[in-house]
MMTF fields as JSON, N, C-alpha, C and O atoms, coordinates in Angstrom:
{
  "mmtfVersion": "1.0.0",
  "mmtfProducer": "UNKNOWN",
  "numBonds": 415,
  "numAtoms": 416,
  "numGroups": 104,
  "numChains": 1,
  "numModels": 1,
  "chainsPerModel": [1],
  "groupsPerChain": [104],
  "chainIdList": ["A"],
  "bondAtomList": [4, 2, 8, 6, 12, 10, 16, 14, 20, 18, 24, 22, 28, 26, 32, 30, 36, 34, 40, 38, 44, 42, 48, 46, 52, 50, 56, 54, 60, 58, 64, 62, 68, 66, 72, 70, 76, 74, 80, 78, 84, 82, 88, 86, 92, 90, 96, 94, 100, 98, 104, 102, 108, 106, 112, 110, 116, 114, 120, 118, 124, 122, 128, 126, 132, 130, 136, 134, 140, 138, 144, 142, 148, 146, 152, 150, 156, 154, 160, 158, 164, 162, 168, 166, 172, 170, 176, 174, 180, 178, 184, 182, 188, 186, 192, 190, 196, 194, 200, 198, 204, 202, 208, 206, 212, 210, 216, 214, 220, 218, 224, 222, 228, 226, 232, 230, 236, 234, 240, 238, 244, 242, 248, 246, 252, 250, 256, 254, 260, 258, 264, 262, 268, 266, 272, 270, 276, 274, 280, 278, 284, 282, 288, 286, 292, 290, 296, 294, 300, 298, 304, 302, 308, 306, 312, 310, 316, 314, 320, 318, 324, 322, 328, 326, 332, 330, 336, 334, 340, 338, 344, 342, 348, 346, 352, 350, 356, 354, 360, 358, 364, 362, 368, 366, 372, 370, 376, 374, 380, 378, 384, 382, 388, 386, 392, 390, 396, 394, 400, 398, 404, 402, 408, 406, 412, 410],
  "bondOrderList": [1, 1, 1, 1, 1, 1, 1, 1, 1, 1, 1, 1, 1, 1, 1, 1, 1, 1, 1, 1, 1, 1, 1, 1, 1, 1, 1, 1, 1, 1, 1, 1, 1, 1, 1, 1, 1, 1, 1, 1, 1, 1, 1, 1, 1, 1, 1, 1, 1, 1, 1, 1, 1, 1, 1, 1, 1, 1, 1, 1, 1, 1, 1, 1, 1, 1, 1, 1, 1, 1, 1, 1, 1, 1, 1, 1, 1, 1, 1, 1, 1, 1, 1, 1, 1, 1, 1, 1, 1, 1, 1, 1, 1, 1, 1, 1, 1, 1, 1, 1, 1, 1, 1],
  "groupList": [{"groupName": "UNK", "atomNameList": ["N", "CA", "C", "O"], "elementList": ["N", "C", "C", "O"], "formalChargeList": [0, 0, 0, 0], "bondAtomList": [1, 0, 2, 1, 3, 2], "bondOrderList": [1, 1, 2], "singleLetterCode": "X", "chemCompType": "L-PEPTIDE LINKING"}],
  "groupTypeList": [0, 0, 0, 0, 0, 0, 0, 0, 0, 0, 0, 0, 0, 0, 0, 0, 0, 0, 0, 0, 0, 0, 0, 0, 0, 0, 0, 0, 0, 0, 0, 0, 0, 0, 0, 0, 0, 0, 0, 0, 0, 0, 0, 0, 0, 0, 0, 0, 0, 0, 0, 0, 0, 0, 0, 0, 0, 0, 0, 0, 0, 0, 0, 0, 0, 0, 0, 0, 0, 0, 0, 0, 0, 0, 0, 0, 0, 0, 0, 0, 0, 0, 0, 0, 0, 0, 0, 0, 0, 0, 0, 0, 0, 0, 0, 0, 0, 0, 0, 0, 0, 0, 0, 0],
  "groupIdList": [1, 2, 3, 4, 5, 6, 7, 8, 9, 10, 11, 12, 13, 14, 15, 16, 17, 18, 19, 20, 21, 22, 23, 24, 25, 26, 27, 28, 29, 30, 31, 32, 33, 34, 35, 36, 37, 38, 39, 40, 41, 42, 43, 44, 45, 46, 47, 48, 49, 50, 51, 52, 53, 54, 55, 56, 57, 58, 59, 60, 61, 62, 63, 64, 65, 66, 67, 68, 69, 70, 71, 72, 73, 74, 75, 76, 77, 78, 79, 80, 81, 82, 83, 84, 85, 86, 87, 88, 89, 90, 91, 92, 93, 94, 95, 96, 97, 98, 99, 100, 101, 102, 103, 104],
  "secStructList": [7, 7, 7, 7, 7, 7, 3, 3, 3, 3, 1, 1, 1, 7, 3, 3, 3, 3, 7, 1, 1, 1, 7, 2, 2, 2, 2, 2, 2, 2, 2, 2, 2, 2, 2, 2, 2, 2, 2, 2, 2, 2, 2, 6, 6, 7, 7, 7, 7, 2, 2, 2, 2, 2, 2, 2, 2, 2, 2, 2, 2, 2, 2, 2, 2, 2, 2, 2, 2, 2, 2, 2, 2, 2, 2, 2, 2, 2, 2, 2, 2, 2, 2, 2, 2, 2, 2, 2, 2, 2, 2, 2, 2, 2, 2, 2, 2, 2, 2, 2, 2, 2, 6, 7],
  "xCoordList": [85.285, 84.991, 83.678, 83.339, 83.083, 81.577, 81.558, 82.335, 80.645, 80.627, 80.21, 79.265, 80.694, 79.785, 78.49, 78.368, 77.841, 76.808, 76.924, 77.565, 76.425, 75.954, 74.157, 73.506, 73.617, 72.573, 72.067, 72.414, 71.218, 70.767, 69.598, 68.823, 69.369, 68.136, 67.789, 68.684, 66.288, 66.039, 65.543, 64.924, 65.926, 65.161, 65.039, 65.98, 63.919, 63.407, 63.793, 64.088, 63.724, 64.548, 65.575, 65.88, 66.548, 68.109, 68.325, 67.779, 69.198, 69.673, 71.045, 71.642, 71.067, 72.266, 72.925, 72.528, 73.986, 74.425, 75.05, 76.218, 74.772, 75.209, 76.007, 75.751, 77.157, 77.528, 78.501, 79.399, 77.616, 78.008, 77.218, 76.479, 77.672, 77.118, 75.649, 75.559, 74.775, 73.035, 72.281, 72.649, 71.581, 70.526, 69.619, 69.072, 69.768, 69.349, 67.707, 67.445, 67.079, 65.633, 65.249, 64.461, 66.129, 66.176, 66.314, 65.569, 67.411, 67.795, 66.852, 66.622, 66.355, 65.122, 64.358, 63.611, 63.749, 62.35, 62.531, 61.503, 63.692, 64.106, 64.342, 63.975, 64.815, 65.37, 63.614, 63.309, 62.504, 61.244, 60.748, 60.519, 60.662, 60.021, 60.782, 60.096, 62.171, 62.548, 62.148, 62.079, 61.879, 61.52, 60.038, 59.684, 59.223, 57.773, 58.037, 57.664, 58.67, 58.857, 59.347, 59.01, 60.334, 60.811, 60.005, 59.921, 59.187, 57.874, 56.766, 56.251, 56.314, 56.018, 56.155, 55.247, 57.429, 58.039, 58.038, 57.95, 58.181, 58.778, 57.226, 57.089, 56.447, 54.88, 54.456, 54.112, 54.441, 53.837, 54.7, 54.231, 56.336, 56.809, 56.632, 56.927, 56.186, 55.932, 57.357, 57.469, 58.621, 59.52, 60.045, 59.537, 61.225, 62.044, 63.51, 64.286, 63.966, 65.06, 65.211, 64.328, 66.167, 66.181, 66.788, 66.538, 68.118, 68.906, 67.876, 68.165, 66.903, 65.944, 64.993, 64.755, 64.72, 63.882, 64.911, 64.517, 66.063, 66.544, 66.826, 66.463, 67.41, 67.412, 66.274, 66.358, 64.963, 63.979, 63.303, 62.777, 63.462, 63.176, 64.146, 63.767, 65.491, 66.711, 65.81, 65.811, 65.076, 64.752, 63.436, 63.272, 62.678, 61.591, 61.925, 61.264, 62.863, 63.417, 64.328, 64.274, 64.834, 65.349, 64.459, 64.674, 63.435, 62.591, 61.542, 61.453, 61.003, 60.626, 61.476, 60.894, 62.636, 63.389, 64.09, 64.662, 64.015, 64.405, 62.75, 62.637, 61.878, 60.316, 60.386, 60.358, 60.506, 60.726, 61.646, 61.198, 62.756, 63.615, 63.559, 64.188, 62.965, 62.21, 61.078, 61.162, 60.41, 58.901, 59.921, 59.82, 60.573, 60.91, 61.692, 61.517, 62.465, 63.3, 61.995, 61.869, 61.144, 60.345, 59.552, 58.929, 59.594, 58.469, 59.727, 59.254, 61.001, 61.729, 61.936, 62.301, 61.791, 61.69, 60.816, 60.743, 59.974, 58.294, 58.532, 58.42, 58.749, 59.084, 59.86, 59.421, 61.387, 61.757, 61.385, 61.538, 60.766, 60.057, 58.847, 58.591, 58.184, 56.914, 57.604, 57.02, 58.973, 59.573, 60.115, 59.982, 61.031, 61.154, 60.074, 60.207, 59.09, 57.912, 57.405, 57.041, 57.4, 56.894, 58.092, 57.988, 59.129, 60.768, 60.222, 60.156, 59.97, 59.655, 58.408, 58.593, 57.41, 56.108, 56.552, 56.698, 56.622, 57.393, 58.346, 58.054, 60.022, 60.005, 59.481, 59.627, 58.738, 58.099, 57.184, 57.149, 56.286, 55.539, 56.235, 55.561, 57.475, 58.262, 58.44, 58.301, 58.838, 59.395, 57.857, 57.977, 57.0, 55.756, 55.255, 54.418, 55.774, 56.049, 56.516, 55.924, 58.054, 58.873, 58.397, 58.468, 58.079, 57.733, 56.849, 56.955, 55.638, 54.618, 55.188, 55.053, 55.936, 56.746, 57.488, 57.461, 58.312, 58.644, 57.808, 58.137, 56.508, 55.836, 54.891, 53.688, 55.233, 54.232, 55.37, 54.946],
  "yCoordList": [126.393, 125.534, 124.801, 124.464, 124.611, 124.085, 122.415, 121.787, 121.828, 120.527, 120.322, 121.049, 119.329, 118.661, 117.194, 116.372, 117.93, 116.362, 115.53, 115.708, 114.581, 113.436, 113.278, 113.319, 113.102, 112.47, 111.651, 111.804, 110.763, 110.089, 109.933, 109.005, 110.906, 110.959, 109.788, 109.351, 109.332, 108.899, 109.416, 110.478, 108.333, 109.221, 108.292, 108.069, 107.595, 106.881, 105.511, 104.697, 105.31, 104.093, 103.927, 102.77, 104.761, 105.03, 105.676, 106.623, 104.943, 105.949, 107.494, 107.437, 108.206, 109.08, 109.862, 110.92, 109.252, 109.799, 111.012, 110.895, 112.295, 113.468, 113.919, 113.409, 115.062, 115.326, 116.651, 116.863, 117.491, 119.247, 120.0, 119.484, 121.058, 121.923, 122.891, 123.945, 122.117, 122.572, 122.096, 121.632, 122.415, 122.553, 120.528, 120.45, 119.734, 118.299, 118.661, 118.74, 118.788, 119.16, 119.783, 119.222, 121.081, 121.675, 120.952, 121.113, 119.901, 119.003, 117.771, 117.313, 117.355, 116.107, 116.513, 115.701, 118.399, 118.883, 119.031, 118.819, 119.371, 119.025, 117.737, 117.333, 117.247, 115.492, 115.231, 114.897, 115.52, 114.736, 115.605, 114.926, 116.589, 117.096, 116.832, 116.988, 116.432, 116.101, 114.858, 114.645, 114.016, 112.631, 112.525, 111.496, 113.539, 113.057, 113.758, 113.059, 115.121, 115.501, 114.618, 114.772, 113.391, 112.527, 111.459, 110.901, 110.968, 109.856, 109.991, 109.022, 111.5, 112.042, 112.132, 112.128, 112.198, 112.102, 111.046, 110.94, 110.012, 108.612, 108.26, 107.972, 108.247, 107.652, 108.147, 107.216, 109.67, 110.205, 109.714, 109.834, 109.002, 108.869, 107.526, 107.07, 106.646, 105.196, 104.584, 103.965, 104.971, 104.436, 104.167, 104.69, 103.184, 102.961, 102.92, 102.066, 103.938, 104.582, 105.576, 106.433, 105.684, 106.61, 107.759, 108.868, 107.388, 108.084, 108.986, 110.162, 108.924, 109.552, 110.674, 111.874, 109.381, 110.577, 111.723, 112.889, 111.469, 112.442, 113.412, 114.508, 113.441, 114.799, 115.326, 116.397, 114.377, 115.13, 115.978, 117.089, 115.172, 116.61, 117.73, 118.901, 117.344, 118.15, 119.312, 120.46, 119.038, 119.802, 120.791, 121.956, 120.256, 120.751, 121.502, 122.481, 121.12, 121.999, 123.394, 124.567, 123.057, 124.407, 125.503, 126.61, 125.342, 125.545, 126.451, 127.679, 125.811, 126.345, 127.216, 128.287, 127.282, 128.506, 129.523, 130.541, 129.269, 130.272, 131.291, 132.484, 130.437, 131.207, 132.086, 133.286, 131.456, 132.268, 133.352, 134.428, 133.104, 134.381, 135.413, 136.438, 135.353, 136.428, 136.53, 137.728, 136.176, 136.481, 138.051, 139.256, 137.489, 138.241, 139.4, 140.569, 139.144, 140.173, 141.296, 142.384, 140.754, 142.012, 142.603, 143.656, 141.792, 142.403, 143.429, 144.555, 143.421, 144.61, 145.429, 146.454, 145.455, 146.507, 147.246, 148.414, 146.445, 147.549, 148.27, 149.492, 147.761, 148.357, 149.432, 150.414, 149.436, 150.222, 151.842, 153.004, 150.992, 152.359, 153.081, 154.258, 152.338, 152.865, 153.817, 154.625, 153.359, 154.381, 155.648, 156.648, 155.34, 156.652, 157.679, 158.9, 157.009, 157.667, 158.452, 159.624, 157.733, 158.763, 159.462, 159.933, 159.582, 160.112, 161.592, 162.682, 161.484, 162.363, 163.112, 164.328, 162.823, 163.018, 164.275, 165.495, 163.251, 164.158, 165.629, 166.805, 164.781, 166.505, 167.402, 168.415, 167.377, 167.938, 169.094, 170.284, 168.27, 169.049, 169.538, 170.373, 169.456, 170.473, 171.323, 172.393, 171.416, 172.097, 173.618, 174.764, 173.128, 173.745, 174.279, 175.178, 173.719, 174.081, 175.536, 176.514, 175.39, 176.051, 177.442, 178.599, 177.236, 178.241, 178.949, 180.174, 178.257, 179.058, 180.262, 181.479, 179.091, 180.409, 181.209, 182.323, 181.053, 182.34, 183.651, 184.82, 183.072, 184.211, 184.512, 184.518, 184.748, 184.893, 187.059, 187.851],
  "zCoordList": [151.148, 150.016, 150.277, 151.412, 149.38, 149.513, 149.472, 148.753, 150.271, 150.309, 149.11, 148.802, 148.015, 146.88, 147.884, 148.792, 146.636, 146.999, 146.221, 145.185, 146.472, 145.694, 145.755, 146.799, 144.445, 144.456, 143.341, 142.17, 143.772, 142.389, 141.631, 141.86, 140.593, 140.006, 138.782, 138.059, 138.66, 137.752, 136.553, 136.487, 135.131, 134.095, 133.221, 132.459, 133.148, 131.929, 132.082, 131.207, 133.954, 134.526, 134.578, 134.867, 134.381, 134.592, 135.931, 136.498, 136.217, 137.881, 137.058, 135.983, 137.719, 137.312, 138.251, 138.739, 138.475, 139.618, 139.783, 139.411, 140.23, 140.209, 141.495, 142.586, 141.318, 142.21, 141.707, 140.892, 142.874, 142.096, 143.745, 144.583, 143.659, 145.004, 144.491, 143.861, 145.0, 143.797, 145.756, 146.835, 145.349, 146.56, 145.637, 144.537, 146.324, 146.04, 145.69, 144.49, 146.234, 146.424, 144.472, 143.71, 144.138, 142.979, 141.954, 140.988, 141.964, 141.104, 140.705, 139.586, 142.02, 141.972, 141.609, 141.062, 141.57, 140.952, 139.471, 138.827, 138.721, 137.487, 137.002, 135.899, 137.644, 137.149, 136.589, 135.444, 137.882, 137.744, 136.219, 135.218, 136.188, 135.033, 133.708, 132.698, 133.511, 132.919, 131.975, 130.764, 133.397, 133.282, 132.718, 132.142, 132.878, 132.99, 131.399, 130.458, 131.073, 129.427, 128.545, 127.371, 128.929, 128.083, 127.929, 126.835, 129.203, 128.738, 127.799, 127.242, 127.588, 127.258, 125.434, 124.603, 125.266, 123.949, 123.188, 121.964, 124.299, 124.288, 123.878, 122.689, 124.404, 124.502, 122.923, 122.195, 122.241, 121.265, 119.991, 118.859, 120.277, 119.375, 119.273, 118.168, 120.196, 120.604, 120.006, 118.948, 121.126, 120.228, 121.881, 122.873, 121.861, 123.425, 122.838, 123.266, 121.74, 122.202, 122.919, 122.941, 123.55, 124.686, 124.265, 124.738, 122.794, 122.305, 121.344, 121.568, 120.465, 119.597, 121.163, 121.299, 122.061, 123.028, 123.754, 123.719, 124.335, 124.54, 123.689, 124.115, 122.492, 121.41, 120.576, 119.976, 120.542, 120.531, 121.886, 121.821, 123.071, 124.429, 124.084, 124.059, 123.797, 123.862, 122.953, 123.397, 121.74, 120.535, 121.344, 120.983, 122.299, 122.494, 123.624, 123.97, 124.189, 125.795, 124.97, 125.339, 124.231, 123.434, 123.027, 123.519, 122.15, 121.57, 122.898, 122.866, 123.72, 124.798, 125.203, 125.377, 125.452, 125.947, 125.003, 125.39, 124.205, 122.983, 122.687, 122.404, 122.858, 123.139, 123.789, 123.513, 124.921, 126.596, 126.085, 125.688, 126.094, 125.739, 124.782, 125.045, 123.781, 122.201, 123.371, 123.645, 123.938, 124.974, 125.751, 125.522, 126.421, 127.501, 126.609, 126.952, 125.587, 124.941, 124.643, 125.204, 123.681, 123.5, 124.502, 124.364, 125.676, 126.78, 127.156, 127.313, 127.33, 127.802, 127.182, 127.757, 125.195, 124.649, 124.633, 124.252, 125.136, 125.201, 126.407, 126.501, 127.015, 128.538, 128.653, 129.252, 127.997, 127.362, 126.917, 127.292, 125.803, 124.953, 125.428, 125.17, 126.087, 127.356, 128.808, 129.53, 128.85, 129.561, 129.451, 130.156, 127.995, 127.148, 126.761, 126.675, 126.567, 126.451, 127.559, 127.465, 128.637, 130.051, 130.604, 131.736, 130.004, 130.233, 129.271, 129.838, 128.241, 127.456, 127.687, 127.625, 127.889, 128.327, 129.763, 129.839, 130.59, 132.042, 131.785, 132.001, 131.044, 130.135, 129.872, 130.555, 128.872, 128.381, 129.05, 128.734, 130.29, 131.021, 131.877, 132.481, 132.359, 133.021, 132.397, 132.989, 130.894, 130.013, 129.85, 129.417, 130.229, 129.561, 130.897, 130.818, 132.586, 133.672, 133.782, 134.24, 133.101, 133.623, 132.485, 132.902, 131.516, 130.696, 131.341, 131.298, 132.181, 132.279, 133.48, 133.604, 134.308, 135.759, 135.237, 135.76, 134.198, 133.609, 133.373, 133.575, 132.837, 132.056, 133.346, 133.086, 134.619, 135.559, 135.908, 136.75]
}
């Protein structure tokens, strides 16, 4: 069974105390970018709710990864079909291979 940790990250001057089996180091490098994306929000919306800045990051951290993911989806269909393609290609010249050793 795995030791849980405890650690305590900040965010927007809040302490938050966590405790789950995560490598601490991983968690503090997220907690910080978290933190510096919500000041961030907080500053352009010039507002000090915390409740409006968290579900607008919430809106922009989605948004970024729903990107990322349609990014990466079509980079594997291309990938994909650039494979089928040299799948077929390759065929083919066996196919035009094997014809020619026939006719020898």
């Amino acid at each position: 069974m795995a030791v849980l940790k405890v650690i305590i990250v900040n965010i927007l001057g809040y302490d938050y105390p966590l405790k789950g089996d995560f490598k601490p180091e991983h968690i503090r490098k997220i907690a910080l970018k978290l933190d510096l994306k919500m000041r961030e929000v907080q500053n352009s919306l010039q507002t000090k709710s915390i409740e409006k800045t968290a579900v607008i990051t919430a809106l922009n951290i989605e948004n970024e990864l729903t990107t990322a993911q349609e990014s990466r989806e079509s980079i594997v269909n291309e990938l994909e079909k650039r494979t089928n393609d040299l799948i077929n290609t390759l065929e083919a010249a066996l196919q035009n291979t094997f014809k020619q050793s026939d006719n020898l």
